[in-house]
C-alpha positions in Angstrom: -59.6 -59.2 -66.7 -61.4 -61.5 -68.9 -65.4 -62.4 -67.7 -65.3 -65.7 -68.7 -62.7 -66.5 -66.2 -65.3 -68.5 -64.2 -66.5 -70.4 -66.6 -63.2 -71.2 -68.9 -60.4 -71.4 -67.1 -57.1 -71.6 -69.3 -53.6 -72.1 -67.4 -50.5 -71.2 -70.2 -47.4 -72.7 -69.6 -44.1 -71.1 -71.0 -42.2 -73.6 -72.8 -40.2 -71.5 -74.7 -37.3 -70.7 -72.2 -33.9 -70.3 -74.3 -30.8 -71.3 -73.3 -27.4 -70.1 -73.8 -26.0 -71.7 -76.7 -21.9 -71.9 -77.5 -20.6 -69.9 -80.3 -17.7 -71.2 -82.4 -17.3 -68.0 -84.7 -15.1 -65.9 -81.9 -11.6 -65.6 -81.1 -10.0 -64.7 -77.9 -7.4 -61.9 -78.2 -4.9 -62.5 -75.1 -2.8 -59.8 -74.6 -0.6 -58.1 -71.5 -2.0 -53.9 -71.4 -4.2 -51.8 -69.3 -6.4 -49.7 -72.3 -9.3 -51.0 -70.0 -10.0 -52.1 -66.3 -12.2 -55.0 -67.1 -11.1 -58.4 -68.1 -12.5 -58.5 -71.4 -14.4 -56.5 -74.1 -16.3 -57.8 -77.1 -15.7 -55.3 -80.4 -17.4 -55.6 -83.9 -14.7 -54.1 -86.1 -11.3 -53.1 -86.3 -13.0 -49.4 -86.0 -14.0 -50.3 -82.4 -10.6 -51.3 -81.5 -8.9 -48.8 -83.4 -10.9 -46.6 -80.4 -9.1 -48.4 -77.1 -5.7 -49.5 -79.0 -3.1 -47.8 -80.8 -2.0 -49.3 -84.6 1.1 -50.2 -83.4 -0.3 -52.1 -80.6 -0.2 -55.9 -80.4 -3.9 -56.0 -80.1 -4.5 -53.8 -82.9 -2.5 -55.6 -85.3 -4.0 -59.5 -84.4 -7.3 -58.0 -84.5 -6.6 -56.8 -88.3 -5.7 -60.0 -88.9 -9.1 -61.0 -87.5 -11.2 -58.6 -89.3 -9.2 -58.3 -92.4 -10.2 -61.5 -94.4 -13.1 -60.9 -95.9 -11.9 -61.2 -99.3 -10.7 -64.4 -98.9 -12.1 -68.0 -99.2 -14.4 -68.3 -95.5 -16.0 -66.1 -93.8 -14.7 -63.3 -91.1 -16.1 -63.7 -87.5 -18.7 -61.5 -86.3 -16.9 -60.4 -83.3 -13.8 -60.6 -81.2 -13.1 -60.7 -77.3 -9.8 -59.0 -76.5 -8.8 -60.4 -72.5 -6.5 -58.7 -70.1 -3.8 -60.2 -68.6 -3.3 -58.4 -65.0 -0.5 -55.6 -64.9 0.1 -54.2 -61.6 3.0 -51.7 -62.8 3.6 -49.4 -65.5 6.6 -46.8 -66.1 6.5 -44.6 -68.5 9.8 -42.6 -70.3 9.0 -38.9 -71.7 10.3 -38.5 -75.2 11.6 -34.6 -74.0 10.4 -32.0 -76.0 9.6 -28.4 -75.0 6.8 -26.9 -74.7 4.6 -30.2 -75.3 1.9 -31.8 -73.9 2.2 -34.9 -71.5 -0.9 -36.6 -70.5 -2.2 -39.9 -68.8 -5.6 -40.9 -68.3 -5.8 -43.2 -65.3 -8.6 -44.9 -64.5 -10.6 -43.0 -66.9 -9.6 -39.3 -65.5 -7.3 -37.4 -67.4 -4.0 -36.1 -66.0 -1.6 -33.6 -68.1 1.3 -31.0 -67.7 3.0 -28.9 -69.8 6.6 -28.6 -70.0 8.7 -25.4 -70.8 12.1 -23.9 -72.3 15.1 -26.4 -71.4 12.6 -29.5 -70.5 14.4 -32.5 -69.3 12.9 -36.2 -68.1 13.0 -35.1 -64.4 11.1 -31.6 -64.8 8.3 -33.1 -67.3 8.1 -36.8 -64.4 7.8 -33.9 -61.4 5.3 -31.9 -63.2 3.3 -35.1 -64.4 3.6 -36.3 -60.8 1.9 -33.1 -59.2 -0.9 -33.1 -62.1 -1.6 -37.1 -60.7 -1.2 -36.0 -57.0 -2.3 -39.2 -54.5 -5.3 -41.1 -56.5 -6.9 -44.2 -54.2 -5.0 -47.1 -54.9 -2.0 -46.2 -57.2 1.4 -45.3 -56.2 2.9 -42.8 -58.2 6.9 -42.7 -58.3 9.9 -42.0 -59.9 12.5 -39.3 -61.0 13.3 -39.3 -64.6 10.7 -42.2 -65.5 7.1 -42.3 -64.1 6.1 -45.7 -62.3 2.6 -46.3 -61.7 1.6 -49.1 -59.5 -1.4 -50.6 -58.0 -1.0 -50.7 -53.9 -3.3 -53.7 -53.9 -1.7 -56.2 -56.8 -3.9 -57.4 -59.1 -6.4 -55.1 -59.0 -8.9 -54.1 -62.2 -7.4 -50.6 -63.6 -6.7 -48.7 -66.8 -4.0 -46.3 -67.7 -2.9 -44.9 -71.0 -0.6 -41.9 -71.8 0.1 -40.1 -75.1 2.6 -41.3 -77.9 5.0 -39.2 -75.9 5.2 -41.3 -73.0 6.5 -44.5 -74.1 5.0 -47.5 -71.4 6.5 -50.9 -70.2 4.3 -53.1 -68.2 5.1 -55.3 -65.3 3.0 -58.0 -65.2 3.5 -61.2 -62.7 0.3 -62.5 -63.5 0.7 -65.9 -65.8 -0.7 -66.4 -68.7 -3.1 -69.6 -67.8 -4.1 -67.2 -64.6 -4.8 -64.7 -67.2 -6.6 -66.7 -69.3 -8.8 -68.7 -66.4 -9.9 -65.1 -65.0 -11.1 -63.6 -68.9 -13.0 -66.6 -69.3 -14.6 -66.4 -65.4 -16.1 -62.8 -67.2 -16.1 -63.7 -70.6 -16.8 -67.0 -71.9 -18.4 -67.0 -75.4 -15.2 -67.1 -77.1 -13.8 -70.7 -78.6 -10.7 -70.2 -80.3 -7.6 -68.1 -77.9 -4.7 -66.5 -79.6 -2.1 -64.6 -77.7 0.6 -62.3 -78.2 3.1 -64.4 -76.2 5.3 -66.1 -78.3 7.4 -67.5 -75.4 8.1 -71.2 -75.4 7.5 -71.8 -71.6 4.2 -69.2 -72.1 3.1 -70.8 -75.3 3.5 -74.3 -73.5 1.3 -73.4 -70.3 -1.5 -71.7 -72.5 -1.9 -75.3 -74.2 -1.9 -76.9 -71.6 -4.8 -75.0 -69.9 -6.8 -75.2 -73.3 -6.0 -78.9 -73.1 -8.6 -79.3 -70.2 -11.4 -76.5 -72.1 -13.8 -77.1 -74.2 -12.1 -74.6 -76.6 -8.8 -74.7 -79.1 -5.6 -72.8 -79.1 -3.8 -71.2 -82.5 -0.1 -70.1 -81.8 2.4 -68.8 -84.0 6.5 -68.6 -83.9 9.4 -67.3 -85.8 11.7 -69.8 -83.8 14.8 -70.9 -86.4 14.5 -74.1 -84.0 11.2 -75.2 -85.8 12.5 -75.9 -89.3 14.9 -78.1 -88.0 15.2 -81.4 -86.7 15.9 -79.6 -83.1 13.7 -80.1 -80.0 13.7 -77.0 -78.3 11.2 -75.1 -80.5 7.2 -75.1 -79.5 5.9 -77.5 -81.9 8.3 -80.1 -80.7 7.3 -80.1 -77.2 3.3 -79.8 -78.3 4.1 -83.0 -80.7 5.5 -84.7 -78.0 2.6 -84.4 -75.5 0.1 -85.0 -78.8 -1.5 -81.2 -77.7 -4.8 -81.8 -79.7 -6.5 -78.6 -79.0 -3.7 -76.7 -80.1 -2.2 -75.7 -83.8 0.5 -73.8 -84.5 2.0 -71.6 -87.6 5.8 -71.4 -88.4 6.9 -68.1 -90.3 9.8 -66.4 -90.1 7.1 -62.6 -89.8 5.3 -64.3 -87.2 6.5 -61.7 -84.6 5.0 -59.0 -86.3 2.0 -60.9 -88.5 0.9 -63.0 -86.2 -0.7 -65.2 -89.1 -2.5 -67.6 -86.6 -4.8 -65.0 -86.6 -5.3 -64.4 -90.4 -6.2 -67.5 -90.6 -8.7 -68.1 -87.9 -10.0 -65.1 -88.9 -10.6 -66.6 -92.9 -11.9 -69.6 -91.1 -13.5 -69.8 -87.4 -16.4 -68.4 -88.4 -17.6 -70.9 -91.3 -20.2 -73.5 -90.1 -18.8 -76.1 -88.5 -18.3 -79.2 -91.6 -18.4 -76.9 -94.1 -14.8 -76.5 -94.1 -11.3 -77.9 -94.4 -8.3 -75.5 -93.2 -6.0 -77.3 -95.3 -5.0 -75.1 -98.8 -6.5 -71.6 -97.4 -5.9 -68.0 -98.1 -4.7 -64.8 -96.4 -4.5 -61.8 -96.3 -1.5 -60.0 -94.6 0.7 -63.0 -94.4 4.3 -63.3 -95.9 5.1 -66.6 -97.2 7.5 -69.0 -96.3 10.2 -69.8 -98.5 11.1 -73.8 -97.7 13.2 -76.4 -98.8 11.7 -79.6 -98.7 14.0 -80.7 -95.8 12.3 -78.2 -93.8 8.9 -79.2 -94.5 9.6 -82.9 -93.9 11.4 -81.5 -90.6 8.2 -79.4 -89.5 5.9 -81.7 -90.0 7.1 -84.4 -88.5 6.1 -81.6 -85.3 3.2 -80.6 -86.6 3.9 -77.1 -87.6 1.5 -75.4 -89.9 3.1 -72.8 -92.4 2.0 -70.4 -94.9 3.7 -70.5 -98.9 3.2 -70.8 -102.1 1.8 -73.7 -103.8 1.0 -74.2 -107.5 1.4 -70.6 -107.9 -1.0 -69.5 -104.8 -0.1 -68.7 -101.3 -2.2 -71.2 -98.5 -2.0 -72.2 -95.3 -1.0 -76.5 -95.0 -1.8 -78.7 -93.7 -4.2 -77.7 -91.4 -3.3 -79.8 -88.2 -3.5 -79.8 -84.7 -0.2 -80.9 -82.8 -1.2 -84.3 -82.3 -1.5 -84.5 -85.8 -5.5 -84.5 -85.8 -7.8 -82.0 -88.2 -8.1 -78.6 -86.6 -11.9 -79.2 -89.1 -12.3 -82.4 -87.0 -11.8 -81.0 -83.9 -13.9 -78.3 -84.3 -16.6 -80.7 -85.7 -16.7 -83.1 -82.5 -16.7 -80.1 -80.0 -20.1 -78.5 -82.4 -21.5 -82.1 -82.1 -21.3 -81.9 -78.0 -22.3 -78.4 -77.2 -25.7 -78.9 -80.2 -26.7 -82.3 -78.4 -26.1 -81.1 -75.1 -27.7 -77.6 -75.4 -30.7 -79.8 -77.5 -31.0 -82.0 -74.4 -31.4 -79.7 -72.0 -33.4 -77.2 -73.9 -36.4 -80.1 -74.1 -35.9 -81.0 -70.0 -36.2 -77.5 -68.9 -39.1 -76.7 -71.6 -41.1 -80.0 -70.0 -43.3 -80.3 -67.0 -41.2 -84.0 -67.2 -40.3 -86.0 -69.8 -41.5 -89.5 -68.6 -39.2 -92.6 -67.9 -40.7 -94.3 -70.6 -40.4 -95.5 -74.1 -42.5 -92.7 -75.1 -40.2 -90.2 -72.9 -36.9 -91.6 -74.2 -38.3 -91.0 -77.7 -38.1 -87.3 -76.9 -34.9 -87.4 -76.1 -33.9 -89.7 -79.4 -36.0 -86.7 -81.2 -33.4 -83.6 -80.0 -30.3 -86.4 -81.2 -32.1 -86.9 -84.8 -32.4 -82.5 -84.8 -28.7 -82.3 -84.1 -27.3 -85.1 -86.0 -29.9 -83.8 -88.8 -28.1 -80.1 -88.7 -24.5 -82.5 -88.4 -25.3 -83.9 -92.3 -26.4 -80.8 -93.8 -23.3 -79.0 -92.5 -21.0 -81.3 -94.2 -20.0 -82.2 -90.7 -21.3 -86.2 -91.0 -22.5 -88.6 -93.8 -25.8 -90.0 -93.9 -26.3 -93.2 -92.8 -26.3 -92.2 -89.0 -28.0 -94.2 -86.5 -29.1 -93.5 -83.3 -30.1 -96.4 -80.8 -32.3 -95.5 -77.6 -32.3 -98.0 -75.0 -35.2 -99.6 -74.6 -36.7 -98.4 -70.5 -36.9 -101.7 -69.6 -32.9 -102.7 -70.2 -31.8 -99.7 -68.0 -30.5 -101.4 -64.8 -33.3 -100.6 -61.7 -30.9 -98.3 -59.7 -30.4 -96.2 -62.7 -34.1 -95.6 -63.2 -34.3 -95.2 -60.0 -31.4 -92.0 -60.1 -33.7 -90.8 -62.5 -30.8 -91.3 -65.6 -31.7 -92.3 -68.9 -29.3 -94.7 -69.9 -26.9 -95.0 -72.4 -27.7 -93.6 -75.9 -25.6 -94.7 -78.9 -25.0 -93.0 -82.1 -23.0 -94.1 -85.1 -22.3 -92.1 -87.6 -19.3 -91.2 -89.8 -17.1 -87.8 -90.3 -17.5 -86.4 -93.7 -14.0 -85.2 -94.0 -12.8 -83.6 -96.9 -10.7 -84.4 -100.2 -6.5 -83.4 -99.6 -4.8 -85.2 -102.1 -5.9 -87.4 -105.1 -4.4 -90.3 -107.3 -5.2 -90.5 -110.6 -4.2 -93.8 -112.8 -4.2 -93.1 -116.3 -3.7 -95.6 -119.3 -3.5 -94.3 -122.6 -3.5 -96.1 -125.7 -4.0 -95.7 -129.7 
């Protein structure tokens, strides 16, 4: 304790408190399994998944997509969330073999048994069922397949067996439930994918998105979507102009998922520094089109993946209302940086005074982000921001303690797609 307290006294005020600020760099993995009891998980590398899902798992192989573009124009994203979707019942079929090893781990305690000479489905299910015995809140069942179900539905718990037991899941849980519930726990993702490639599924999902402050890729191998037919996905998202959602047409997607290649190449690069229109993958097959079918899938919006003057990229790089997945990106950046700005100064303040001199601070934490917004490549210079004067905010506002109305102009960088060249030569 300092002496000179009594005769200097000095009162330090924190004004440094930070603030959680959005990331747009992850992707959401959405998928139905039960490798895990919580919601969601946040991995670093395919390594880290490689540890909770098998390679022939969906997970595994939309997360190589995610981690596996980093020799490609963009940048890879420094992380991934992978989100459950609720399964209250799993049954598992022995592949029967003698003298193997059957094991499950349930709820993070391993289970195993043995089976003998002459093995069948029923003797290695019996013997698997009086390793598990009666564990708190799982019913174990069945003769020559075992069924493991939670008594209480929907409740958080894991399960996974060896290669040998091959697993189906039940889930009843929809997809917009499952989605609402991972980002409840986990929330720092921007851009979902899922493994569902279901029209009905697919359509929900967007619809849900439609209300976030997030975006949506999809993908489908539907023969619908090349045509002038209006049963397919990106018909239906056309129709209701789904601007936070894109989709990809390929004929692989089932097995590629090249949504995910491609927000993977891209996601992570700052937002206004890039256009998705003409990009790279890796681990994509490539569409072979007429031009009928290109007319036909964009006039829905469809994204797909082939060859073009020799190279294979992703066009056009669209969401379903027709919009710039860039520009969408762009405007949501813009909101979360001047909101987060905003509130960064107010909580950082003793007050900040309702007063030209107080409204200045605000303009200030604009100018920052809107600063940031032109160096990106996000807008042009030229902006403008216009702070209302204290004065011309109506009484009862000032009197609510709000701020009035702010207006900026500024104008979207954009990028360069096509070009026309006129050229007269003469001798």
């Amino acid at each position: 304790m300092s002496d000179l307290n009594d005769v200097v006294q000095v009162v330090i005020t924190d004004q440094t408190t930070a603030i959680a600020t959005a990331s747009f760099a992850v992707p959401l993995i959405l998928a139905t399994f039960t490798n895990f009891s919580e919601r969601a998980r946040t991995y670093l590398s395919i390594t880290e998944v490689g540890a909770d899902f098998s390679t022939t798992s969906n997970v595994y192989k939309m997360a190589s997509q995610a981690f596996g573009q980093t020799s490609v124009i963009g940048a890879p994203p420094p992380s991934i969330v992978v989100g459950r979707r609720q399964v209250d019942t799993v049954t598992y079929t022995p592949t029967v073999a003698d003298s193997t090893l059957y094991s499950v781990t349930l709820n993070g305690v391993l289970y195993s048994f043995t089976s003998g000479v002459g093995a069948t489905a029923t003797t290695i299910v019996t013997g698997l069922k009086a390793a598990i015995g009666s564990p708190t809140g799982i019913t174990v069942t069945g003769t020559t397949t075992l069924i493991l179900t939670t008594t209480v539905l929907g409740t958080a718990w894991s399960v996974t067996a060896s290669v040998n037991l091959v697993g189906v899941n039940t889930a009843t849980e929809t997809w917009p439930n499952a989605l609402l519930a991972v980002d409840a726990e986990n929330d720092i993702w921007y851009c979902l994918t899922a493994e569902t490639q279901v029209v009905a599924e697919q359509e929900a999902l967007s619809d849900t998105i439609q209300a976030m402050d997030k975006i949506y890729g999809l993908s489908s191998p539907d023969v619908v979507a090349p045509t002038t037919g209006i049963t397919d996905i990106g018909y239906k998202l056309n129709a209701k102009s789904a601007g936070r959602t894109f989709g990809v047409y390929s004929g692989t997607a089932a097995t590629e998922f090249p949504e995910v290649a491609w927000i993977g190449s891209q996601l992570a690069v700052t937002p206004g520094a890039n256009d998705w229109d003409f990009k790279r993958a890796n681990g994509v097959t490539r569409s072979i089109l007429s031009s009928t079918q290109i007319t036909n899938l964009r006039n829905k919006s469809w994204n797909f993946y082939r060859r073009k003057g020799g190279v294979d990229v992703f066009q056009d790089g669209n969401m379903f209302d027709k919009s710039f997945i860039d520009t969408a990106i762009g405007k949501d950046w813009l909101r979360a940086r001047l909101q987060e700005g905003i509130y960064f100064r107010i909580i950082n303040s003793l007050k900040i005074p309702m007063t030209d001199s107080g409204l200045l601070i605000v303009e200030n934490e604009i100018r920052a982000v809107l600063s940031l917004a032109e160096s990106n490549g996000l807008i042009d210079a030229g902006w403008q921001v216009q702070t209302p004067p204290v004065l011309s905010i109506p009484a009862n506002l000032r009197a609510q303690r709000a701020a009035g109305v702010f207006v900026i102009q500024a104008r979207l960088q954009g990028s360069v797609r096509s070009v026309s060249i006129q050229f007269f030569l003469s001798v």
